[in-house]
C-alpha positions in Angstrom: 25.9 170.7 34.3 25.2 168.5 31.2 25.4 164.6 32.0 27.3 162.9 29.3 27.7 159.1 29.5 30.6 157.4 26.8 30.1 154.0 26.2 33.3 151.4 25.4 32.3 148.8 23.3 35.7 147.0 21.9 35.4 145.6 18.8 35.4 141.6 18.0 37.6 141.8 21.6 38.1 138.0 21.7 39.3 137.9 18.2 41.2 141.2 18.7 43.2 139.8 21.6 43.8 136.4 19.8 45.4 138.5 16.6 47.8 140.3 19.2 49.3 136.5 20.0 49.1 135.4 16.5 49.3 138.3 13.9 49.1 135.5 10.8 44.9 136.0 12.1 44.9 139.6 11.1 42.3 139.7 7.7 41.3 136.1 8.1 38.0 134.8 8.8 38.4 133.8 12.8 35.8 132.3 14.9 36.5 131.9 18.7 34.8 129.9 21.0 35.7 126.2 19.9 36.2 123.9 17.1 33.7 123.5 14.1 32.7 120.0 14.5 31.6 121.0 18.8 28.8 121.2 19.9 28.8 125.0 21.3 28.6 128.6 20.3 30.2 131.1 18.6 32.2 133.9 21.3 33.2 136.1 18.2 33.7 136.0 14.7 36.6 138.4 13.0 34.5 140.8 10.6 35.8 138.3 7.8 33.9 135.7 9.1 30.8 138.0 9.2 30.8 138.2 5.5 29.3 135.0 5.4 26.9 135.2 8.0 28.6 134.3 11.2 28.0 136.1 14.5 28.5 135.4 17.9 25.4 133.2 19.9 25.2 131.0 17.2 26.2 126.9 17.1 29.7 126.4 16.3 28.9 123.9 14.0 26.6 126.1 12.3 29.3 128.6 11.5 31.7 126.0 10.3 28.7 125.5 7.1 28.8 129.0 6.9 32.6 129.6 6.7 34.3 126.5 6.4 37.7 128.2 5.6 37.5 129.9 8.8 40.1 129.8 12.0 38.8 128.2 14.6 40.2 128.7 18.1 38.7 127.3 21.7 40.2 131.0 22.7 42.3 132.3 26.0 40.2 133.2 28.4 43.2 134.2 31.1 44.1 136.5 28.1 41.0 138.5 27.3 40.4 139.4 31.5 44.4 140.6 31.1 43.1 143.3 28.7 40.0 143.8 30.0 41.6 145.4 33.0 44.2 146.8 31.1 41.2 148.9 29.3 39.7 149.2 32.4 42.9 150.9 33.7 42.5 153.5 30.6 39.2 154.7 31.2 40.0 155.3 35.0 42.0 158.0 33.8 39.5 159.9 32.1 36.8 159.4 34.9 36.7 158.1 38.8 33.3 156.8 37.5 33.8 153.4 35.1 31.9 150.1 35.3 32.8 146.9 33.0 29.4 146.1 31.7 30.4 142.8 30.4 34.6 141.7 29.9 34.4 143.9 26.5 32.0 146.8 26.9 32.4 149.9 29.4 30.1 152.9 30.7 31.6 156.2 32.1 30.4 158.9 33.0 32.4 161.9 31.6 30.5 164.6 33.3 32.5 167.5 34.4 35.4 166.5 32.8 35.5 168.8 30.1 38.2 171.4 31.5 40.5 167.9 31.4 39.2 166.9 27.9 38.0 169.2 26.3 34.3 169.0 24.6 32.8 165.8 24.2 34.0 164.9 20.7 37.6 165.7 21.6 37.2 163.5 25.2 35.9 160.8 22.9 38.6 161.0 20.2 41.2 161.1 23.2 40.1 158.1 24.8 39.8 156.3 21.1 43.0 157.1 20.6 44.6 156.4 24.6 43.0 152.6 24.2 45.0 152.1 20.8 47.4 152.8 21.9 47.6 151.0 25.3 46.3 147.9 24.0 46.8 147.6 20.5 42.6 147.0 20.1 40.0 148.7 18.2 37.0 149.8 19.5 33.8 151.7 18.8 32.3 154.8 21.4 28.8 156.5 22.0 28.6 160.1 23.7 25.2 161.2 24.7 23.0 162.3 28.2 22.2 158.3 28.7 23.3 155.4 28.6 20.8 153.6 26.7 22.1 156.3 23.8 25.7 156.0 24.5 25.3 152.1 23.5 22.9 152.7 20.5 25.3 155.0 19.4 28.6 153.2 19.9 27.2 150.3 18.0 26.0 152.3 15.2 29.9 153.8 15.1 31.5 150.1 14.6 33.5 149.2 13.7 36.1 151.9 14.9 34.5 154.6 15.5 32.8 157.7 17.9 29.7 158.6 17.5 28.5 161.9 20.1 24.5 162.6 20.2 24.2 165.7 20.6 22.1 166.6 23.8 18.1 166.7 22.5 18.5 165.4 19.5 17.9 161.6 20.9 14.7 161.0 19.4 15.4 161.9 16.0 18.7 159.8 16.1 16.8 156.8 17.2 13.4 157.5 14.9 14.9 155.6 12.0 16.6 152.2 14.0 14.7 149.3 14.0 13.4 148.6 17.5 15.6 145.7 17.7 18.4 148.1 18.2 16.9 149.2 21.5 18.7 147.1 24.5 16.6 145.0 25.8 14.4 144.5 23.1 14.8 140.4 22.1 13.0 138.4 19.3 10.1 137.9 21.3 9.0 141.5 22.2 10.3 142.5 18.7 7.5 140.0 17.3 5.0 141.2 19.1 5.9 144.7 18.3 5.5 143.8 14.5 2.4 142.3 14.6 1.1 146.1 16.3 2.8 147.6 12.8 5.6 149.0 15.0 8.9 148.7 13.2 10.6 151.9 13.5 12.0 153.3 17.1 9.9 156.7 15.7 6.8 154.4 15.5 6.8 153.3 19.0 7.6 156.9 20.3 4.9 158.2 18.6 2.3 155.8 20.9 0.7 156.6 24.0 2.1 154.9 26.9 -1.3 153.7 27.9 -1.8 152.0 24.6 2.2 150.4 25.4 1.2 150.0 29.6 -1.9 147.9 27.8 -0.3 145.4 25.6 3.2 145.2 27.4 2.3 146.5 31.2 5.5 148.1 33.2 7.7 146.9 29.7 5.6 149.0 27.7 6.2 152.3 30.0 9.7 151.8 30.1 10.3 150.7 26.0 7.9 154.5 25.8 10.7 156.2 27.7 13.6 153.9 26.0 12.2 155.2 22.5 13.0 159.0 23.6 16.3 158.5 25.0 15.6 157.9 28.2 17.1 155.2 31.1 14.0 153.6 31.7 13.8 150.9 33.2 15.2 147.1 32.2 19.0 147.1 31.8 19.7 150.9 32.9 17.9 151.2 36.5 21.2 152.4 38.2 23.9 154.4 37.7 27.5 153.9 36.4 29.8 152.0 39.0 26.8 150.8 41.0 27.5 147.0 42.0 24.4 144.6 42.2 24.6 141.0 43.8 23.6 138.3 41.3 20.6 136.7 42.0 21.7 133.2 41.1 25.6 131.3 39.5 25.0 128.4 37.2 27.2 126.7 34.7 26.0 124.2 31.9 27.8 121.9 29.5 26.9 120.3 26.0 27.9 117.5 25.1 29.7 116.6 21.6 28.0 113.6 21.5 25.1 112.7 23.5 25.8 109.7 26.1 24.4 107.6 28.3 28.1 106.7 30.3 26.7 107.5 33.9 30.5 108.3 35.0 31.0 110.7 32.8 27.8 111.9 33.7 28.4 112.4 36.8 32.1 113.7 36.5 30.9 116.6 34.6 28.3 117.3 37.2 31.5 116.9 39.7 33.2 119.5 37.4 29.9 121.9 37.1 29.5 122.2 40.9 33.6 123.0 40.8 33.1 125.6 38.6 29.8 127.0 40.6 31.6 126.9 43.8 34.2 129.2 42.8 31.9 132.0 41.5 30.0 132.0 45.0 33.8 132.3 47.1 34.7 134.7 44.7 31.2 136.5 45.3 31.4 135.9 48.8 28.2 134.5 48.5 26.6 131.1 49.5 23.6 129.1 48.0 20.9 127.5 49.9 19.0 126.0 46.6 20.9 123.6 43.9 19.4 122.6 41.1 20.3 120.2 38.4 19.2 121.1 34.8 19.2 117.7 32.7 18.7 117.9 28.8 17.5 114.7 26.2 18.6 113.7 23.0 14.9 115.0 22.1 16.1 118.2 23.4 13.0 116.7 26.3 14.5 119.4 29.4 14.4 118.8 33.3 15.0 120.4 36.1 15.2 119.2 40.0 16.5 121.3 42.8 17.2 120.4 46.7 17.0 122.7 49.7 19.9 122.6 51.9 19.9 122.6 55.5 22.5 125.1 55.6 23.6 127.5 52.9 27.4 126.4 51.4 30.0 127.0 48.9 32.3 123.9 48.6 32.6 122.3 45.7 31.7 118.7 47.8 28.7 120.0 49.2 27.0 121.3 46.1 28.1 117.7 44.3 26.4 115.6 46.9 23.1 117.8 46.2 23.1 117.1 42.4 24.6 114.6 41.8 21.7 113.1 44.5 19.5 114.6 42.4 20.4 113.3 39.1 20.7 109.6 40.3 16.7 110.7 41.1 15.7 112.7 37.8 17.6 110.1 35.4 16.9 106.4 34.9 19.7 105.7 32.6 17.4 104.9 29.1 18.0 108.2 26.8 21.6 109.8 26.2 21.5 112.8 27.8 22.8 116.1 25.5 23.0 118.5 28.1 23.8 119.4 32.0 23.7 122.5 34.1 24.4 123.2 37.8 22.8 125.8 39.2 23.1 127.5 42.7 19.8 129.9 44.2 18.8 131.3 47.0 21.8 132.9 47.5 22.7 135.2 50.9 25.8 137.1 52.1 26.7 134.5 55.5 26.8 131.1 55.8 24.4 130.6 58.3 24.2 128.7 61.6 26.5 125.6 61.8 27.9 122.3 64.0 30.3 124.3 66.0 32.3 121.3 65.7 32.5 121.6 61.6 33.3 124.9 61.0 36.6 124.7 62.0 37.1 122.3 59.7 35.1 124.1 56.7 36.6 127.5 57.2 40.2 125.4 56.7 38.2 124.2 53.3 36.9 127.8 52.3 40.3 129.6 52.4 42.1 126.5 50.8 39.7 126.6 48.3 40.1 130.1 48.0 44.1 130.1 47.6 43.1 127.6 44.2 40.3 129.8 42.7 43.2 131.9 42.9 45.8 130.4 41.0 42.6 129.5 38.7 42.2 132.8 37.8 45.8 133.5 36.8 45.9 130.4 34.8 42.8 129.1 33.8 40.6 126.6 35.0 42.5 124.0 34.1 45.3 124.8 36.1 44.5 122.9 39.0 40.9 120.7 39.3 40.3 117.3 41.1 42.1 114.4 40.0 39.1 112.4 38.3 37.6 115.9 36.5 41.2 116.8 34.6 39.6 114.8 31.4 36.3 116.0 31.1 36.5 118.5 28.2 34.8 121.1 30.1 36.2 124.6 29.8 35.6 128.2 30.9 33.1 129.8 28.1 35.0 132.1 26.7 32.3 134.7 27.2 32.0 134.4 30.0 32.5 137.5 32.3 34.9 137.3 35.0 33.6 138.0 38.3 35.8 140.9 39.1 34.4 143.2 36.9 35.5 146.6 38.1 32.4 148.6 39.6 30.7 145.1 40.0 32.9 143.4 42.3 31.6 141.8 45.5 34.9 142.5 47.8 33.9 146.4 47.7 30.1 145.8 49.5 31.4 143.5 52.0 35.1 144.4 53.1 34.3 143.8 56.6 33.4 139.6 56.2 36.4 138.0 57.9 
């Protein structure tokens, strides 16, 4: 049986889901992911606003240069993981097999299916069509054997689009890309591939994988087996629906302006360690290691982490530790532009505790819990601690949520009281 992998990438989602709300957007140039004059970067830009250079990643204030006629909106995050799951829902009907790659792309696996279907170009065109019309959003789909195919080729469909590789013609549909195109492949390694003369995806197939092993060691063999098609390595190592652990939960904030006002300071690290504590309940994870990440007006950066005695996820406990630790790292001279909470060493249990505090902290865990809840539904905003209501500091909007489906943490560990 052929495998055939389709993968969902929905086009400028963020700005997509924002026209639904406000269809006087549709055509304009939009930019979603704060104001102009912030600090900050860019979540989307509508395909107006990429006329004149704008494109997600980059500084907010940057794009406002670019496009200063454009729409500017902090966006809805509550609102984009709404239609997330509602495309989610979609492609459960075309396959048992469907992981959320990121809150606006999707891989399925499609094979077998064809006696529901039909061939692969009509399955494709059917599930265009079924996420149109159930959402009211545009998006772009790949077909091929892999998935590292599937997403070259739904991103050379956008916008609106499918795009089916037929099965062993993947190297000559890749041959002509630029290497960039191949996922996984950042500035860096694309430098370094340049300066060998390797431009094309056809140029690095045609090396020997003991000439790639040599310059790039393990990366080399799997960008050899990424520039035939293949799922090698770095970004495709499992298969669709397979739910990893992350390895770490960290949240950072930029300042608009760069300060030395220790209370705010430290409210924001109160509201950081907030916002870290609910990923790891929501993981059902708990951190041993927190670090603080501490950022200069010479863009000078720190970092300092503590070792707890016992592994935690309250928001209290994970403020003591850096906020202890900033008091430490800064002495109060240069305004600091950026700072970041970040929690490590994470395990599945809690670890041994006074039998006489964890009464007391299970009460905290599940009342915690009830309020990431209501978070969720409503934003962050919804409900925080008194004295971190006025910090400015928001969900990213790019951020994915946690309960991605195929990647959620309640599924591995169903049994944890």
């Amino acid at each position: 049986m052929q495998r055939l992998i389709c993968h969902v990438d929905m086009d400028a989602f963020f700005v997509s889901v924002e026209e639904l709300f406000d269809p006087s957007l549709k055509g304009k140039p939009v930019v979603v992911g704060g104001r102009a004059n912030q600090r900050g970067v860019v979540a989307a830009a509508s395909y107006a606003a990429r006329k004149f250079g704008v494109h997600s990643a980059m500084p907010l204030r940057t794009a406002g240069q670019l496009c200063p006629h454009a729409i500017f909106v902090e966006g809805h995050p509550e609102r984009y993981r709404e239609y997330s799951k509602k495309v989610f829902a979609i492609l459960s009907r075309f396959s048992p097999l469907v992981e959320m790659a990121s809150i606006d792309e999707a891989y399925l696996d499609l094979t077998g299916t064809e006696r529901l279907h039909g061939p692969p170009l009509k399955a494709g065109h059917l599930l265009h069509e079924a996420i149109r019309g159930g959402t009211g959003l545009r998006c772009s789909l790949g077909l091929a054997v892999s998935r590292l195919v599937a997403k070259v080729s739904s991103d050379q469909a956008k916008p609106n689009g499918v795009l089916y590789i037929v099965p062993g013609r993947e190297a000559r549909f890749l041959a002509p890309l630029d290497v960039r195109k191949i996922p996984g492949v950042g500035k860096k390694t694309e430098a370094s591939l340049h300066k060998l003369g390797i431009r094309k995806v056809g140029d690095l197939a045609g090396l020997e994988e003991a000439f790639l092993a040599a310059h790039f060691g393990k990366w080399g063999l799997a960008l050899a087996g990424k520039a035939r098609g293949a799922d090698a390595g770095g970004w495709f190592d499992t298969e669709v629906g397979e739910a990893e652990d992350p390895k770490s939960i960290s949240h950072e904030h930029t300042f608009n302006e760069d300060t030395v006002e220790r209370n705010q300071l430290e409210t924001a690290l109160l509201k950081l360690s907030e916002m870290v504590a609910k990923r790891l309940r929501e993981h059902r994870l708990y951190a041993r290691t927190i670090q603080l990440k501490l950022r200069d007006e010479d863009f000078f950066t720190i970092t300092r982490a503590s070792t707890l005695d016992h592994a935690t996820q309250l928001d209290g406990e994970i403020a003591g530790a850096v906020v202890g630790l900033f008091r430490q790292a800064w002495n109060g001279a240069k305004p600091i532009r950026l700072l970041g909470v970040h929690a490590g060493a994470l395990q599945a249990v809690e670890g041994q505790m006074n039998l006489l505090e964890e009464p007391k902290k299970a009460r905290l865990r599940e009342a915690f819990r009830s309020v990431d809840h209501i978070r969720n539904r409503f934003g962050v905003q919804s409900v925080s601690f008194a004295k971190t209501l006025k910090t400015g500091i928001r969900e990213r909007v790019h951020d994915n949520p946690y309960d991605l489906p195929g990647k959620t943490a309640d599924s591995k560990r169903t049994n944890e009281p």
